[in-house]
LOKOL-17210 format. One record per residue (C-alpha): residue in three letters; x, y, z. Coordinates in steps of 0.02 Angstrom, whole numbers, padded with zeros to 5 digits, always signed. Example, Ala and Ser with C-alpha at 12.3 -4.5 7.8 and 13.67 -1.06 7.14 Angstrom:
% LOKOL-17210
ALA+00615-00225+00390SER+00684-00053+00357
***
This chain:
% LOKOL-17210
UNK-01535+00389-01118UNK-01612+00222-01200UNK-01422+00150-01154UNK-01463+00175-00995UNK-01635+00119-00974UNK-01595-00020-01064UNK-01428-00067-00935UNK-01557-00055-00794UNK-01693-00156-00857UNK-01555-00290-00881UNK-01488-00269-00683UNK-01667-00283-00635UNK-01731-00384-00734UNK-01597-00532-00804UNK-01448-00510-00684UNK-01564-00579-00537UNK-01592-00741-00667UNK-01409-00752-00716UNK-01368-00746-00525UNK-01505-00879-00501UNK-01433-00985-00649UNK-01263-00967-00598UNK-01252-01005-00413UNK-01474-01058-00377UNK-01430-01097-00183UNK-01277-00987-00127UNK-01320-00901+00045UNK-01125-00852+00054UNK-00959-00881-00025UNK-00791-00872+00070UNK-00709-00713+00039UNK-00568-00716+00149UNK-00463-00893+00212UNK-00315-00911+00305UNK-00264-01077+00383UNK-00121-01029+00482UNK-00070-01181+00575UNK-00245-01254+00581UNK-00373-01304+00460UNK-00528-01204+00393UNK-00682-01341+00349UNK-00842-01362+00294UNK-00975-01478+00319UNK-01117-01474+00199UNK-01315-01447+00254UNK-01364-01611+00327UNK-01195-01708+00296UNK-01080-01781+00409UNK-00924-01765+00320UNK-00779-01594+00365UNK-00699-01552+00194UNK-00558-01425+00181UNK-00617-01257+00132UNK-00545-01157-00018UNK-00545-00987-00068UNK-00720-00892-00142UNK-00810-01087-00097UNK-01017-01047-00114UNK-01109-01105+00029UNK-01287-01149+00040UNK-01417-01115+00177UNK-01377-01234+00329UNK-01171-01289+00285UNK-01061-01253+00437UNK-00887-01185+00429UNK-00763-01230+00572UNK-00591-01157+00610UNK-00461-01244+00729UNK-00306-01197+00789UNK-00280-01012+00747UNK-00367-01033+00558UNK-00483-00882+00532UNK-00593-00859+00383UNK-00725-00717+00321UNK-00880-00787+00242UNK-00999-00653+00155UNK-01174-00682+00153UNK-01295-00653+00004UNK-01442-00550+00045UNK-01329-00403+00109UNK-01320-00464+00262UNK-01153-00418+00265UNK-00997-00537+00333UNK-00949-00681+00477UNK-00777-00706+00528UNK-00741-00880+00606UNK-00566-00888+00716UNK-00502-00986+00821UNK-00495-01156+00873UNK-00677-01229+00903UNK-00776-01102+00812UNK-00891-01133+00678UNK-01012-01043+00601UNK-01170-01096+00514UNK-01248-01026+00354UNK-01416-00956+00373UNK-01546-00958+00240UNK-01584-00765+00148UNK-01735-00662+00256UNK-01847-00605+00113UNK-01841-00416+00097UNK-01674-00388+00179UNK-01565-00273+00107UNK-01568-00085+00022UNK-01669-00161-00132UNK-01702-00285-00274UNK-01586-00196-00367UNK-01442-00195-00229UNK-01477-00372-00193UNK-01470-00424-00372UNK-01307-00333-00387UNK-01239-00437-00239UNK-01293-00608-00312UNK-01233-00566-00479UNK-01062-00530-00402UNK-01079-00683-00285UNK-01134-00803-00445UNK-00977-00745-00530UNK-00840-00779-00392UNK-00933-00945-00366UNK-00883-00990-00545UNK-00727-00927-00533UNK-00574-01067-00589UNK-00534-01175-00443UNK-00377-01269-00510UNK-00200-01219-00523UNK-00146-01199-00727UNK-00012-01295-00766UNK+00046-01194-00878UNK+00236-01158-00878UNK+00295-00977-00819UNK+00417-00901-00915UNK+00582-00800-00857UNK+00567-00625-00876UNK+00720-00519-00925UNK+00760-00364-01022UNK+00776-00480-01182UNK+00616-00527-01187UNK+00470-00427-01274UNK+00359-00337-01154UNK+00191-00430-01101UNK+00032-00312-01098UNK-00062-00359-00929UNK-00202-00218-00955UNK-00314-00151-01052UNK-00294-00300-01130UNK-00412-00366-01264UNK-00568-00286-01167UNK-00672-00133-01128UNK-00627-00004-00980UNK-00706+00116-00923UNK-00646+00304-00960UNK-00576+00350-00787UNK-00388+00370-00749UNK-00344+00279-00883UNK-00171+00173-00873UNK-00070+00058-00996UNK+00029-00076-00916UNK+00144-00209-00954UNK+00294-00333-00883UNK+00436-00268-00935UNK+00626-00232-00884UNK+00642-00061-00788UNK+00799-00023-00867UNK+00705-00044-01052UNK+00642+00118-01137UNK+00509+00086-01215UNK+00400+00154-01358UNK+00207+00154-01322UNK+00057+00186-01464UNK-00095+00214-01416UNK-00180+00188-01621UNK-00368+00215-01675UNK-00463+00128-01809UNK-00410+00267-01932UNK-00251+00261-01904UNK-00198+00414-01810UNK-00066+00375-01660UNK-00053+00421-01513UNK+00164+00391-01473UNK+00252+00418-01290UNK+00426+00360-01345UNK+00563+00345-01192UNK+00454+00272-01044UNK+00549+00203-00899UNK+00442+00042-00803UNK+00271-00036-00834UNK+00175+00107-00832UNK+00109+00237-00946UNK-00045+00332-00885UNK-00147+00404-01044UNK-00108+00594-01037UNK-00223+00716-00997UNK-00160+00817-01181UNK-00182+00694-01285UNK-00344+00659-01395UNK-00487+00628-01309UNK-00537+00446-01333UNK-00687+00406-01425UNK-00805+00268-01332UNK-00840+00113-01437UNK-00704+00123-01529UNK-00579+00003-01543UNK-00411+00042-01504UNK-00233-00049-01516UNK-00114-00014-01401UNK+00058-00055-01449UNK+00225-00080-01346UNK+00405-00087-01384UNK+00577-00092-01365UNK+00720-00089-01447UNK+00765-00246-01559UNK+00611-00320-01494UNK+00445-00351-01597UNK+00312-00217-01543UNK+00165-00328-01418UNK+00002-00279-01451UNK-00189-00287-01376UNK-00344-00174-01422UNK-00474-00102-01280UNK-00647-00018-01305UNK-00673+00124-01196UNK-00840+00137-01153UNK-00981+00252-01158UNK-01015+00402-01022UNK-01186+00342-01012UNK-01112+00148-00953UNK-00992+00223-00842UNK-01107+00296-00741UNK-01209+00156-00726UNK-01062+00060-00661UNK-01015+00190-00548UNK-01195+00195-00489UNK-01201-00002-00455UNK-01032+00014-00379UNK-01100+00142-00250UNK-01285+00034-00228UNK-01152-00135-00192UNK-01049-00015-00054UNK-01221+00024+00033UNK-01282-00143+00010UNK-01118-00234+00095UNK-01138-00093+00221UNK-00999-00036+00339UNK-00978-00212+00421UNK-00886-00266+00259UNK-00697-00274+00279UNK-00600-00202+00131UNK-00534-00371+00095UNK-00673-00449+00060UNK-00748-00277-00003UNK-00623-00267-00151UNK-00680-00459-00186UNK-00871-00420-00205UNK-00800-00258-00314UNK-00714-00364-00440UNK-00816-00494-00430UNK-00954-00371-00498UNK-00841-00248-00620UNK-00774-00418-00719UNK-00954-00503-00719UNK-01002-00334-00813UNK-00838-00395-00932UNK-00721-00249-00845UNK-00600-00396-00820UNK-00449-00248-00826UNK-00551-00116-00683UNK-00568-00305-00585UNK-00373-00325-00602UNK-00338-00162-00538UNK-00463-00158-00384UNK-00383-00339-00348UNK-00225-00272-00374UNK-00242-00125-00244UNK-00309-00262-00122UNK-00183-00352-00131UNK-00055-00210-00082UNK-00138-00192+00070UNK-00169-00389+00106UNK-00025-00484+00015UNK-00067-00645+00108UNK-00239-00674+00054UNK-00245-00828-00050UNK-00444-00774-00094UNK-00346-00639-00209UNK-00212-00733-00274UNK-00361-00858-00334UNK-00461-00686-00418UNK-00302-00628-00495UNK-00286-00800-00580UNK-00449-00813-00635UNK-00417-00631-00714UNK-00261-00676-00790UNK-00357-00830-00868UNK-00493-00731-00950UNK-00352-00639-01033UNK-00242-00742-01100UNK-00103-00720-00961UNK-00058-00905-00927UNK+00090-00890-00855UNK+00053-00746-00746UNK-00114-00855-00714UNK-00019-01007-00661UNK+00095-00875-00551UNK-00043-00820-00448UNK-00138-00996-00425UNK+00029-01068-00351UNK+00031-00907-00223UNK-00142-00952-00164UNK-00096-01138-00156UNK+00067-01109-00053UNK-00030-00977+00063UNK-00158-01123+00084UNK-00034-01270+00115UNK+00118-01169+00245
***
């Protein structure tokens, strides 16, 4: 209970200053760009100068986004005011300034603009970092849970490996009891519903190999019922506060935007992930997955998905 009251004092009461510190202007960010064979721009409040536009770009109050040729781009507005899509050659769109009081709430709104101040800081450059070639002679890489918390639902394990590689997964707790799945085909192992319930705030290791190969590891924190359900409540207050206007493109962005600045960087992957299934070509998601893979020390698979979003930008 005092977990709780505590986690909504802190939405109410700091996330609306971190949001403020973070990104003091933004009326909008771009959630969705894609250039086709024109150009998506944007002139700033009171400038004369077009620059290009780029993926998850914060706008202020007054800056005008153009689109020419067949370029069409999504721009989501703070405030829940919900989204503008700008298509077509000759369109432009500009920002308007936040109506006080709009929205479901102060705690709704400062949900949005803590979600909004954390895609506006997301990384913006390509790494340079050099990707490696994967093969079945090369130790598995553990993409998620990876060095983080989670939270408790559906909870799944995974990792780049070979899918003809059997490999040997351990789930192991502070005291040293083990969880062991040995034989498992792909990149996948979903914690099993028979297996020991796992204790929140505890930190786990989770261990993966193969054979002849050195076991990869990474630990995760599951956390508390009482935290989960405040996510899941903020989760459901940022759905009614986007409204049903919201496309699921740049729904899933405002979702992980939110889940990884509450540190669920691995619940962010996965709802990027999914988006990304349904929308391959959305460089906005590439750029999210990057930033992701930065936070957790995936370089390479960081520097895989910044050069998607830059090709999808530049073709």
């Amino acid at each position: 209970m005092r977990a709780g009251l505590l986690l909504s004092l802190f939405v109410v009461l700091v996330l609306p200053a971190l949001a403020l510190a973070q990104a003091a202007e933004t009326a909008g960010v771009i959630t969705e760009i894609k250039p086709g064979r024109g150009r998506v721009e944007v002139q700033a409040a009171g400038g004369t100068d077009w620059r290009l536009a780029r993926p998850l770009l914060a706008l202020r109050a007054g800056d005008t986004v153009r689109t020419t040729d067949d370029a069409v781009t999504v721009v989501l507005l703070s405030g829940g005011r919900g989204t503008t899509r700008v298509a077509g050659a000759g369109s432009s769109f500009t920002v308007p300034a936040a109506v006080a009081g709009a929205g479901q709430g102060r705690k709704a709104r400062a949900l949005v603009q803590a979600s909004l101040g954390y895609l506006a800081g997301t990384t913006k450059e390509s790494s340079q970092a050099a990707l490696a070639t994967r093969s079945g002679g090369r130790p598995p890489v553990i993409i998620g849970p990876r060095n983080g918390r989670v939270l408790p639902e559906a909870l799944a394990f995974e990792w780049l490996g070979s899918r003809f590689t059997k490999y040997t997964v351990r789930v192991v707790d502070p005291a040293g009891s083990v969880v062991t799945r040995r034989e498992v085909t792909g990149a996948r192992w979903d914690y099993p519903a028979d297996a020991p319930a796992l204790s929140a705030g505890l930190r786990y290791t989770l261990q993966v190999s193969a054979p002849g190969q050195p076991a990869q590891e990474a630990w995760f924190e599951v956390v508390d019922a009482a935290r989960a359900r405040a996510v899941a409540a903020d989760l459901a207050a940022l759905e009614q506060e986007m409204g049903p206007g919201v496309g699921p493109t740049s729904r899933a962005v405002l979702r992980a935007g939110l889940l990884a600045q509450q540190e669920l960087l691995d619940d962010a992957r996965r709802v990027v992930v999914a988006a990304l299934a349904q929308d391959r070509d959305e460089p906005t998601l590439h750029l999210l997955l990057g930033d992701l893979y930065t936070r957790t020390g995936l370089p390479d698979l960081a520097a895989e998905s910044f050069d998607e979003a830059r090709f999808l930008l530049n073709k």
